[in-house]
C-alpha positions as CSV (number, residue, x, y, z in Angstrom):
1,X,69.0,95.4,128.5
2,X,71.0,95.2,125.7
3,X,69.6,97.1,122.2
4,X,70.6,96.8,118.7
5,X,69.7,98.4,115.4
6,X,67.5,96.1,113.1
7,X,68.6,95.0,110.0
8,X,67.5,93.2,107.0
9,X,69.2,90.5,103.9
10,X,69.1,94.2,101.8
11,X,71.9,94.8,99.6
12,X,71.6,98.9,99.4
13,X,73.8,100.3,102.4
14,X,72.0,103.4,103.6
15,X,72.9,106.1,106.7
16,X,70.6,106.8,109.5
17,X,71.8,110.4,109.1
18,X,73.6,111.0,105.4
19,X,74.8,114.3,106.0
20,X,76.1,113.3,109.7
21,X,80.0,111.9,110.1
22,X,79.6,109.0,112.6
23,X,76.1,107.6,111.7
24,X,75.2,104.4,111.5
25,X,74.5,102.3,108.9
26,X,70.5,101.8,107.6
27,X,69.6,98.5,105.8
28,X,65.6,99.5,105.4
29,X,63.3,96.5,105.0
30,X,61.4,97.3,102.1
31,X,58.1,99.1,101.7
32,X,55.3,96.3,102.2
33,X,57.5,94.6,105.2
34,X,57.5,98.1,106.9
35,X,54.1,98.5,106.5
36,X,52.8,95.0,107.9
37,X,55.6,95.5,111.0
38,X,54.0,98.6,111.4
39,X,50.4,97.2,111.6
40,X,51.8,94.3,113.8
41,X,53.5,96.1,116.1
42,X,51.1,99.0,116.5
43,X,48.0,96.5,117.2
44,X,49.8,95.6,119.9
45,X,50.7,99.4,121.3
46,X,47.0,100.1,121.0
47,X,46.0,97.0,123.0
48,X,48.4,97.5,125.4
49,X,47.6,101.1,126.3
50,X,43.7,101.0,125.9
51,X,43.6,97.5,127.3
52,X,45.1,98.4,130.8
53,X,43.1,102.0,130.3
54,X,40.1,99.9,130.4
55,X,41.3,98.0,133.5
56,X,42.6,100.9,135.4
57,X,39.6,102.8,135.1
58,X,37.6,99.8,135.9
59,X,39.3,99.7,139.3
60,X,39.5,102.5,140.5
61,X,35.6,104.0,139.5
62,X,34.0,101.3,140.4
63,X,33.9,101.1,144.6
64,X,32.5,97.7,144.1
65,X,36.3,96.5,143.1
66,X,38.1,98.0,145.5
67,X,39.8,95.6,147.2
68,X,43.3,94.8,148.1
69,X,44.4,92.4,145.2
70,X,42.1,94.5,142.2
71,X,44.7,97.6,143.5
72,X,47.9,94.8,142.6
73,X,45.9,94.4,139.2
74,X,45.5,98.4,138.8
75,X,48.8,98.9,139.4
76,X,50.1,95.8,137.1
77,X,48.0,97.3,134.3
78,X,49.5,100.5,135.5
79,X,53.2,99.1,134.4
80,X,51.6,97.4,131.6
81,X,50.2,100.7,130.2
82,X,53.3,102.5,130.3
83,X,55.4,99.9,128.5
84,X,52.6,100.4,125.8
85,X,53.1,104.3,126.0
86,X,56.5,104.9,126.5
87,X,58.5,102.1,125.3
88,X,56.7,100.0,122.8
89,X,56.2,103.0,119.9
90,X,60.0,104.0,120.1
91,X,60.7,100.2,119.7
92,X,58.4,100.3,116.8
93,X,60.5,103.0,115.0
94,X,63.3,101.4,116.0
95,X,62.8,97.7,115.0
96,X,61.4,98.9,111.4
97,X,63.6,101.7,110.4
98,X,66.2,100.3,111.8
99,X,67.6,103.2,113.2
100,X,67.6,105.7,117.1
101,X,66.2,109.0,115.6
102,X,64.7,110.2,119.6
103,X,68.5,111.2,120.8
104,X,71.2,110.1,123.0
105,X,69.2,110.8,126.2
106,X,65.8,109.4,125.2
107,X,68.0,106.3,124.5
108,X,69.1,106.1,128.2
109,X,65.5,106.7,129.5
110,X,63.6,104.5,127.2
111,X,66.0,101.4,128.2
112,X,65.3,102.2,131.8
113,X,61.7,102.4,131.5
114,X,61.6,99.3,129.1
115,X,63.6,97.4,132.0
116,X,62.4,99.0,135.2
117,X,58.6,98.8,133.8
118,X,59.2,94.8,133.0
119,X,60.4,94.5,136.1
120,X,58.1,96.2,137.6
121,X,55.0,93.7,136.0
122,X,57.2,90.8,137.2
123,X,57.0,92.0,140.9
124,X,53.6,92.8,141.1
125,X,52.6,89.1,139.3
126,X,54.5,87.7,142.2
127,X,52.7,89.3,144.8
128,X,49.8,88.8,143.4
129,X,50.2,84.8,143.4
130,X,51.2,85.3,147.2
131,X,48.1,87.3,147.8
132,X,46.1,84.4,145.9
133,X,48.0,81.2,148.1
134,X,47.0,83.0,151.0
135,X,43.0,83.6,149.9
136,X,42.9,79.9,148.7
137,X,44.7,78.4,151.7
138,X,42.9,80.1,154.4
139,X,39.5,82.6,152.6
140,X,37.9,83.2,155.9
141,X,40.5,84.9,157.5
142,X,42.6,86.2,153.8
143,X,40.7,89.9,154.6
144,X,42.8,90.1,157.8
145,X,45.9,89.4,156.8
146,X,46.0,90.9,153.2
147,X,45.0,94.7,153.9
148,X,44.9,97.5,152.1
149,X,48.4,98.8,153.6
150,X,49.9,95.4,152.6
151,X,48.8,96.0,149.2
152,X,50.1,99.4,149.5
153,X,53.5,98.6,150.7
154,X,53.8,95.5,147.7
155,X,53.2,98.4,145.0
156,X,55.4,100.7,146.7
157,X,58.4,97.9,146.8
158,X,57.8,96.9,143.3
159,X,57.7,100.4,141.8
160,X,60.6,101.7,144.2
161,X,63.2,98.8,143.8
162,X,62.5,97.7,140.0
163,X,62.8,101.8,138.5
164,X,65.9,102.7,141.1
165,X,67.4,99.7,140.3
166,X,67.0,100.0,136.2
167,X,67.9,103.7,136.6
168,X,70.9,103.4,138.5
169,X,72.2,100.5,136.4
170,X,72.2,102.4,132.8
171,X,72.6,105.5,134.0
172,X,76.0,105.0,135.9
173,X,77.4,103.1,132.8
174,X,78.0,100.1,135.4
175,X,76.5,97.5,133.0
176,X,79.1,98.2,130.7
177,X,82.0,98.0,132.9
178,X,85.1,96.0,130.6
179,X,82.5,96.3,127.2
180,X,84.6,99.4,126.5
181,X,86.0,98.1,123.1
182,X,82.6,97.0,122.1
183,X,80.6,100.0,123.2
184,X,82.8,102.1,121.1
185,X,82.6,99.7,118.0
186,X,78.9,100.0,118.5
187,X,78.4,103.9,119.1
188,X,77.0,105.8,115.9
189,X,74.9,108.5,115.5
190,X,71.0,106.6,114.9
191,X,71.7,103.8,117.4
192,X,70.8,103.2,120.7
193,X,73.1,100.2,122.0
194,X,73.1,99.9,125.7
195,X,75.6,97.0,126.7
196,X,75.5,94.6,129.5
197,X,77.9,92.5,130.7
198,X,78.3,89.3,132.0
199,X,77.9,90.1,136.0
200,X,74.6,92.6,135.1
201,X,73.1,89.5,132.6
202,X,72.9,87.3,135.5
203,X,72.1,89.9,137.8
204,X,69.0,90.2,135.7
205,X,68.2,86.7,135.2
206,X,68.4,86.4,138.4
207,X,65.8,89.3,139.3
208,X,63.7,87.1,136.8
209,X,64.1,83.6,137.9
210,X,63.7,83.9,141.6
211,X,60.3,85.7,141.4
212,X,59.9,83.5,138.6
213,X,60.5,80.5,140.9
214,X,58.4,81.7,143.8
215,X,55.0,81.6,141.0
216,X,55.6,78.5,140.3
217,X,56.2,76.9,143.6
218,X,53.1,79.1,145.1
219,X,50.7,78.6,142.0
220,X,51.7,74.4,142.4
221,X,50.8,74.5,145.8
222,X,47.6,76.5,145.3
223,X,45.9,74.0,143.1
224,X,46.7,71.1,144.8
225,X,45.5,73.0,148.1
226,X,42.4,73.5,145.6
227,X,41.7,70.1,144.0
228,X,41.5,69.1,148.1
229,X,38.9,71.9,148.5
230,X,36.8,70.9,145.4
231,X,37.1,67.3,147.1
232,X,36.0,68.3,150.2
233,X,33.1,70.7,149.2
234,X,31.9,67.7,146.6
235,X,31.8,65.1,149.7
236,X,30.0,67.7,152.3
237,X,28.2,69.5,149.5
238,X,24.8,67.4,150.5
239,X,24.4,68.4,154.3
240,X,23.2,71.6,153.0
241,X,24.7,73.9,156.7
242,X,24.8,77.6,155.7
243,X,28.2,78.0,157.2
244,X,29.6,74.9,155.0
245,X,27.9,76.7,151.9
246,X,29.5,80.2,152.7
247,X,32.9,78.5,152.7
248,X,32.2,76.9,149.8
249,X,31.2,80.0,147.6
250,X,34.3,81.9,149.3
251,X,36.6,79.1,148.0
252,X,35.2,79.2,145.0
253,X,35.5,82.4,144.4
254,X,39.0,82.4,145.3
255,X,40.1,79.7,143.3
256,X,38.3,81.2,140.0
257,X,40.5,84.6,140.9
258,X,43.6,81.9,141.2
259,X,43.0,80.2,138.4
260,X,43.0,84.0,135.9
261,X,46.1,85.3,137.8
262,X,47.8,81.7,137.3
263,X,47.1,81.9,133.7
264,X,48.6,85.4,133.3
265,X,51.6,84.2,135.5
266,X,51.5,81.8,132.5
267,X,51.3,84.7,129.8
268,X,54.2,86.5,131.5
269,X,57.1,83.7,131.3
270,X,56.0,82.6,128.3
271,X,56.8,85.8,127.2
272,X,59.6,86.9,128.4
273,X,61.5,83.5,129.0
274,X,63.1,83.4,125.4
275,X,64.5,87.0,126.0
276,X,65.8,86.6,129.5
277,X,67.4,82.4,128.6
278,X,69.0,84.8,124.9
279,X,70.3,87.5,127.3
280,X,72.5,85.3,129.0
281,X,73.9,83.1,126.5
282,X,74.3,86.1,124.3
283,X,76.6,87.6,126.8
284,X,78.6,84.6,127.3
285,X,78.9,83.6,123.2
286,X,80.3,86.8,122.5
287,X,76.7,88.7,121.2
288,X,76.1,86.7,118.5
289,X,72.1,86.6,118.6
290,X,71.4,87.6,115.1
291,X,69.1,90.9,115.4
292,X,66.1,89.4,113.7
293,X,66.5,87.0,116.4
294,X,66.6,89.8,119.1
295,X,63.7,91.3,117.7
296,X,61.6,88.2,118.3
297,X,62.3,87.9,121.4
298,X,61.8,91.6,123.2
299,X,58.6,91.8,121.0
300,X,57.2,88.7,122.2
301,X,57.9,90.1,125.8
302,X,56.1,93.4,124.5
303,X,53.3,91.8,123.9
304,X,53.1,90.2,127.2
305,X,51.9,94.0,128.1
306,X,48.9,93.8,125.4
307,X,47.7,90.0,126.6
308,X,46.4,90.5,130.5
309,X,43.4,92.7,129.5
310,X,42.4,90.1,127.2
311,X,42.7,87.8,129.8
312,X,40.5,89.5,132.7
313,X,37.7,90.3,129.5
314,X,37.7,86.6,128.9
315,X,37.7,85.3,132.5
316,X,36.6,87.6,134.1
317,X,32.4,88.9,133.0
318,X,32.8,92.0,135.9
319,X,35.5,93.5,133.7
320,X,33.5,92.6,130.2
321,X,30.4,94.7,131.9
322,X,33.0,97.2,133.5
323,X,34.0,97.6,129.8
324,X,30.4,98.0,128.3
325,X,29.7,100.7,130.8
326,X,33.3,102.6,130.0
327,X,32.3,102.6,126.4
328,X,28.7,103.5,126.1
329,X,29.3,106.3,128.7
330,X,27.9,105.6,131.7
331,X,30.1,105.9,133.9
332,X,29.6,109.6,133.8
333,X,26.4,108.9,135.6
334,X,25.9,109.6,138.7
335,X,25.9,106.6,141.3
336,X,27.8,105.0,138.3
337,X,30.7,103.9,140.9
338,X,28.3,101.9,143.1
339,X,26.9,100.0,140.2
340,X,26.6,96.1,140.8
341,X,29.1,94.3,138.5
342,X,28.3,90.7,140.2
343,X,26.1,88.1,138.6
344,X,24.9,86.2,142.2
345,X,27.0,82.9,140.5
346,X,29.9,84.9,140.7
């Protein structure tokens, strides 16, 4: 992922560091653009760390949640949470001051994380819609076949893969293999450019479009599989068999859960498609995204981390009273965890 410093249509050329040989040059914004960037862009940090707080906790206190596909969710909001606490404030500094003051090293690590953590999200949203084509295609027999090791083994893959892959990529300097001349027009003291070439951009697209590609095809598939169902239970709906109106509240259910995931799979390539389509014509045009541009692009992606809690409290009224009991305190009660959070529609 390729970083650059922020600049602005200011005529005063400024260092990040005055007294340092080598530092880069600072165009500030001025002093009411800073501070509405900085209100923008830390609404967002806040909703994206308290937001999947809220979620995680949710999860994992309440026993009446614990289920394989809530523990994808935990651990999405888990990725989510940490792009919000370890990548989004430093990108904050970054994209309004316009310069790296958190060191060469931090530099390295905060691109990995800002990468591997992405990644990470995207993995996790595409086992998730797996998880929900097999609940909506077959309900009665989805508890069998997607356990609680399943679900453990998809978070391990997705956390494994996405962080040694982002990690291994910047930190071996292979990304940059025949940037040389433009890596060392670009290093300064105050700037954190990380360069990726050609090979690595498609690389990465790639790592985006195929899991990409699998939502789509398995979210298509899932409601046509459901506008059968709704068909089916419409045209039987009257015989009034038990059995026929257990299946019909399972499927229900499951395509209710569908439908939320399918709108965050929504969120998420919204998102991040204008930063991963730039990232590869950038890299074959020479770099020539302007960096107001660039900043449009990774922050819109940022946000995607701040949107999915907003989405589960609007969808989903479990995680609105999940919420209420977080912030009023009871959940420090005791017998809090086996609390009913199901209305008997739901």
């Amino acid at each position: 992922m390729m970083t650059y410093n922020n600049g602005s249509q200011s005529s005063s050329v400024q260092l990040c560091y005055e007294n340092i040989n080598g530092s880069c040059i600072h165009f500030p914004y001025s002093k009411g653009h800073r501070v509405m960037l900085y209100l923008t862009y830390g609404t967002g940090i806040v909703l994206a760390i308290l937001g999947n707080l809220l979620v995680m906790i949710s999860i994992l206190h309440f026993r009446q949640l614990h289920s394989p596909a809530n523990f994808l969710i935990a651990s999405l909001a888990c990725a989510d949470f940490l792009v919000g606490a370890t990548v989004m404030p430093f990108s904050m500094v970054r994209s309004v001051e316009g310069c790296w003051y958190f060191g060469n090293n931090y530099c390295k690590l905060h691109t990995t994380f800002d990468a591997g953590f992405c990644l990470t999200s995207l993995f996790h949203l595409c086992f998730i819609s797996i998880d929900r084509y097999i609940a909506v295609t077959d309900p009665l027999t989805y508890p069998t076949k997607f356990t609680f090791s399943v679900s453990g083994l998809c978070i391990a893959l997705s956390w494994a893969f996405t962080m040694t892959y982002s990690g291994s990529v910047f930190y071996t300097g292979v990304s940059a293999d025949g940037l040389e001349e433009l890596v060392s027009a670009l290093t300064c003291v105050g700037g954190c450019q990380l360069a990726v070439n050609q090979n690595w951009v498609l690389i990465d697209f790639l790592l985006f479009f195929i899991p990409s590609l699998i939502m789509i095809i398995l979210y298509s598939k899932i409601f046509l599989v459901a506008k059968v169902q709704a068909r089916k239970i419409e045209n039987t709906g009257s015989t009034g068999d038990s059995s026929d109106s257990y299946k019909a509240r399972v499927s229900k259910r499951e395509r209710k859960a569908a439908k939320t995931l399918g709108i965050t799979v929504i969120a998420f390539l919204i998102s991040w498609l204008p930063y991963s389509l730039d990232s590869v014509i950038d890299a074959f045009l020479g770099f020539i995204t302007p960096a107001y541009v660039y900043e449009i692009c990774y922050w819109l992606g940022y946000y995607n981390s701040a949107v999915n809690p907003l989405i589960y409290a609007f969808f989903y009224p479990w995680f609105r009273k999940a919420i209420k009991l977080i912030v009023t305190g009871k959940i420090l009660q005791d017998g809090s965890s086996t609390m009913n959070l199901f209305s008997e529609q739901e």
